[in-house]
N, C-alpha and C positions, 0 to 999 in steps of 0.2 A: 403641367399636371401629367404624372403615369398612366399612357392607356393601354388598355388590354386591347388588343386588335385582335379577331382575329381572320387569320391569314389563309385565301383562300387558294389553291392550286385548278379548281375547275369551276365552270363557269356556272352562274347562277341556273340553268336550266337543268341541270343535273339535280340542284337539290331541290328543282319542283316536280320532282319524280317521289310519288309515294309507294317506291316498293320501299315494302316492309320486310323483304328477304335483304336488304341491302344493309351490309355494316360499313362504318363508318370509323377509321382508326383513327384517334384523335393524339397526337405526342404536347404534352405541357410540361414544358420548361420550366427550370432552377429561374433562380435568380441570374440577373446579370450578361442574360445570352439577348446578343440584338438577334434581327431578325434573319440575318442572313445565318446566324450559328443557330438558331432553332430549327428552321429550314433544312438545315443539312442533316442537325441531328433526324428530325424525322425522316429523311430522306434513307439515313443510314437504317433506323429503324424499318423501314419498310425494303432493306433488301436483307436485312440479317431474318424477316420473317418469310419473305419469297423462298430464302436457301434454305430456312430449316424446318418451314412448316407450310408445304408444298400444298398440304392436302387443304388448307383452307385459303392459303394466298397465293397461287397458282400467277405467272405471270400475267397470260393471258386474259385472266379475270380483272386486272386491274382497270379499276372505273368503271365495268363490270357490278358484279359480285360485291367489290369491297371496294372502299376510297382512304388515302392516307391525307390527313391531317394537321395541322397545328395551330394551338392555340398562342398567341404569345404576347406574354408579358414584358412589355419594354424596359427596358433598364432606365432608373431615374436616379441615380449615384447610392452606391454602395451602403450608405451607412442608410437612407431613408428605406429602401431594401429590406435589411436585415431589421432593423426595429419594426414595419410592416409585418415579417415573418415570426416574427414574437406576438405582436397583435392578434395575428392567426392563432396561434398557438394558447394565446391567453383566452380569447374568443370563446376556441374550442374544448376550452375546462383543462388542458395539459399541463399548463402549470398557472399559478395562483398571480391577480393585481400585484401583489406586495414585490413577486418575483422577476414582472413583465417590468415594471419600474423601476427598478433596481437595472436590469439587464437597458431601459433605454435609456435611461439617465446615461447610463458608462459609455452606452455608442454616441449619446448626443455630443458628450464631451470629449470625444475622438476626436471630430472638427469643429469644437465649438469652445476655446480657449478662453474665454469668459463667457460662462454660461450667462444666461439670466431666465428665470422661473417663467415669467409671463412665455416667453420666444419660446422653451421647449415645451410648453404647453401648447402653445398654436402649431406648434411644429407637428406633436404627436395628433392634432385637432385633425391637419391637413393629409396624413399619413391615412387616419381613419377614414377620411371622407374620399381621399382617393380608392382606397380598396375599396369603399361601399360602391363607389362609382364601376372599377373592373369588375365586381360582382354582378353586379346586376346587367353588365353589356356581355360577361360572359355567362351568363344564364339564358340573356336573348338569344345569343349567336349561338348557344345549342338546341335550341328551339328553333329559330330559322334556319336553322340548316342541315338539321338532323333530325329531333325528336317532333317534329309538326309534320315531317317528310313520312313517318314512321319508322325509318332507319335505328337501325342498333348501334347505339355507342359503346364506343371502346376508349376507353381513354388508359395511355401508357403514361404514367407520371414520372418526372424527375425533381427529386428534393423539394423547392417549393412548389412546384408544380400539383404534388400531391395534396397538401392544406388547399387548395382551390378545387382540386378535386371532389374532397372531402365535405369541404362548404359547398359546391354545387349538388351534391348528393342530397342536403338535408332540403335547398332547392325544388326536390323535382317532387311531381307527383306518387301516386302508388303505381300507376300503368305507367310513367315515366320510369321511376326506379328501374322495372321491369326491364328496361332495353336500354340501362345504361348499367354498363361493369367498369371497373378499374381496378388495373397494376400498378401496384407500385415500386419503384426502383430508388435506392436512396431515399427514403423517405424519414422527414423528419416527425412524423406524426408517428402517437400511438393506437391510430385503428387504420384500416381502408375500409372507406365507406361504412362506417357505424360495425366494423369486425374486428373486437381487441383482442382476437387469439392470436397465439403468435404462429399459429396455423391459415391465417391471413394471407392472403395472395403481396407477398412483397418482397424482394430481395433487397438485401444491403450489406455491404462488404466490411466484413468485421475489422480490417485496416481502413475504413470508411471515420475519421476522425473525424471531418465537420461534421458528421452526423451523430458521431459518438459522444460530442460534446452537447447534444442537445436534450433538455432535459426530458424525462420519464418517454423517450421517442425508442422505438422498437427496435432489440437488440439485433447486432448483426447476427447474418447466420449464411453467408457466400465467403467463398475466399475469391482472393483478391488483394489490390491495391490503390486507396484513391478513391474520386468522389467525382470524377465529372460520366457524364452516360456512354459518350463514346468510347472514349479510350479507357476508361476504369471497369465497366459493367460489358458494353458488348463486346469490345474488342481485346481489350487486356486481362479480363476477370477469367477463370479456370473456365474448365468446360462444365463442370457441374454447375456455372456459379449463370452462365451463358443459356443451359439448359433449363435450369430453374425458372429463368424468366418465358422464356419457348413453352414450359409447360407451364405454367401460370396464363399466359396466354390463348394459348389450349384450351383450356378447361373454364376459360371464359368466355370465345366464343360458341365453345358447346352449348353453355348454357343460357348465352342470347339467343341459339339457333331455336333451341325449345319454343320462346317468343314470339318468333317470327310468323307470320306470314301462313308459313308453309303449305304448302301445295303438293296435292301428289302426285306421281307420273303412275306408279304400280299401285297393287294394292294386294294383300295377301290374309287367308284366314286362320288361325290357330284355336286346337278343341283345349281347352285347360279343363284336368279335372283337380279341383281343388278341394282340400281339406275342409273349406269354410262354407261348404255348399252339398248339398246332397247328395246321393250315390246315382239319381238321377237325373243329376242338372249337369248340364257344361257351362263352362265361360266361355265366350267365342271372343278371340282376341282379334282386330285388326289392324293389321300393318300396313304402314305408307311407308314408300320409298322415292325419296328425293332426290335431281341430280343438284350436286353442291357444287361442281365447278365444272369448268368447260373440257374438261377431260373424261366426261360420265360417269365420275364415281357416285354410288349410289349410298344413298344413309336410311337405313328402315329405321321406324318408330313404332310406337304402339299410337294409333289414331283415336279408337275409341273399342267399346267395349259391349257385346250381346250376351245372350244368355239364349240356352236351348236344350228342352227335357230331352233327355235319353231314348232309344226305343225299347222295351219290353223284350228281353232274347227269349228263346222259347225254352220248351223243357228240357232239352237237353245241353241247354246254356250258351244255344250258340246265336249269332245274330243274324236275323235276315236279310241284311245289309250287306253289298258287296262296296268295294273302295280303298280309298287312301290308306295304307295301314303304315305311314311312314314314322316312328317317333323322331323329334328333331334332338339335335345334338346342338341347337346351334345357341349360345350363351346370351343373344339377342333377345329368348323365349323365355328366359328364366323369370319367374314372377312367381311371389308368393310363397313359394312352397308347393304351386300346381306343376302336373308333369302335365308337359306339351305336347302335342301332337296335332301335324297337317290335316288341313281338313280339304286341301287341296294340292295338287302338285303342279298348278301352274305358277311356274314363279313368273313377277317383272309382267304380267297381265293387266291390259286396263279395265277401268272398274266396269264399263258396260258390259264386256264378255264376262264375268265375275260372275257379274249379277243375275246373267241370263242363265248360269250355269245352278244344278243341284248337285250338292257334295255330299258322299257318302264316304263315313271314315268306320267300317266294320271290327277294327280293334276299340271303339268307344262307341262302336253301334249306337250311330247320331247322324242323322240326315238334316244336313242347312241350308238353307237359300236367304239369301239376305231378302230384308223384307224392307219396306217402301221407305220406312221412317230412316233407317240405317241407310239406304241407298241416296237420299236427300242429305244425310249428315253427311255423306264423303264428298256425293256432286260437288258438293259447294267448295270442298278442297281441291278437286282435282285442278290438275294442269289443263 
């Protein structure tokens, strides 16, 4: 019987670590790759993202910050394989019973020179029952070893790898969902993870013929040549075609960082005066700043959100308030339609001196001090 192992590189005490800053790079394998060639590919996969996207996979952070991966599906002969990958396919509503049957009939009778009806039926019985089986050990094994840990998945797909993907998506929780994303590369499917735009995080090499042949599966749009991950996609495919995948990556784990955890080391205040709010209210914005890898670079966010009436300027419109009169230029601040301005000029300050501090910003004549309930909402984030 085909099993889904998967394969781990560090020891079980790692993943009884519940940081929830910590991602998790997961590589799932095509078809047909034993486990010494998934291993490598992942391997390759985590240096082509050390060299080109430093800023979140930093070497030094590794096992760290971030862990690489794989999951992998053993090879149990070629043609059970590929009818399996139509099973998928049919499963997932991509193309129709009438089509999957037709398509296994043809591969049964590849190595099957006198067919007989009963046999391809238990054949396709045992097909079934083994994917329900890698389903379900591969939904465990991301739940013990990542999503129970609180860790963010990343899972990088190749070709079938992606249809398992896509079935573990439908899988997971609504706070599961949340901290797990997927790429796809070569992918025979027409969505990732429940996204049928073709604005979807996936590349595929329009000279990508296995995958061109499969039905209603998402057109290419990389140049290139060829279908396997290493040599077609990261190593041989253009530079645009190499980048595409780097910023797809990118821009997923931006958006598990949201998720996370997060903790703050700084904390900083911003006066908004906004269009949706009176001539005498502010929004008081606050900013956390994160170090993301062992190099100290810092990530500000928006944390959370106050409010704070204006002061009264006197007759001759000016304000009683003396202070920060800096306006930000800085595209971090932009929200809404409000224009920004500091309400402090301590940058990169921990929250205690913050808080012990009054701010006076006399171009928006508004005096704030954070006050107990807001001082308890950050405590609990700080570093």
């Amino acid at each position: 019987m085909k099993k889904t192992l998967l394969i781990l590189l560090f020891s079980l005490t790692l993943f009884a670590n519940t940081d929830s800053c910590k991602l998790d790079v997961y590589y799932g394998n095509g078809v047909w790759n034993n486990s010494k060639q998934a291993e490598a590919s992942m391997l390759k996969l985590k240096q082509f993202m050390q060299i080109n996207n430093r800023i979140h996979f930093l070497v030094a952070d590794d096992g760290e910050t971030y862990s690489f991966k794989y999951a992998h599906n053993e090879p149990h002969g070629k043609i059970n394989d590929m009818i399996e990958t139509y099973w998928q396919l049919y499963e997932s509503g991509q193309i129709s019973e009438l089509y999957f049957s037709f398509v296994a009939n043809a591969l049964d009778g590849v190595d099957n020179t006198n067919p007989d009806e009963e046999a391809f039926r238990e054949r396709i019985r045992n097909i079934i029952a083994t994917y329900n089986l890698d389903v379900a050990t591969m939904i465990k094994n991301y739940r013990d070893y990542s999503l129970d840990a609180r860790h963010n998945v990343l899972l990088v797909a190749h070709s079938q790898g992606n249809l398992f993907g896509n079935k573990m998506y439908t899988l997971l929780t609504d706070e599961e969902k949340k901290k797990f994303k997927m790429i796809s590369v070569a992918t025979p499917a027409n969505n990732v993870t429940g996204n049928y735009s073709l604005g979807a995080p996936y590349t595929t090499i329009v000279l990508d013929y296995t995958i061109a042949l499969i039905k209603n599966s998402f057109p290419g749009n990389a140049g290139g040549f060829g279908h396997t991950f290493v040599d077609s996609y990261l190593n041989s495919g253009t530079f645009e075609t190499r980048m595409k995948i780097n910023s797809d990556i990118t821009n997923a784990v931006n958006l598990l960082d949201q998720n996370i955890c997060a903790t703050y080391k700084y904390f900083r205040f911003i006066a908004y005066m906004c269009p949706s709010r009176s001539d005498t209210e502010l929004e008081v914005g606050i900013y956390g700043s994160r170090v993301i890898n062992s190099s100290g670079v810092l990530k500000e966010e928006l944390v959370t959100n106050d409010s704070k009436i204006r002061i009264p300027r006197d007759s001759n419109g000016q304000c009683p308030l003396q202070g920060w009169d800096y306006i930000t230029d800085i595209p971090t601040y932009d929200k809404d339609g409000c224009t920004a301005y500091r309400f402090d000029d301590t940058s990169y300050q921990i929250l205690d001196y913050l808080a012990g501090q009054t701010y006076d910003n006399e171009y928006t004549c508004a005096q704030y001090q954070l006050s107990s309930s807001v001082y308890d909402t950050l405590k609990a984030l700080e570093q």
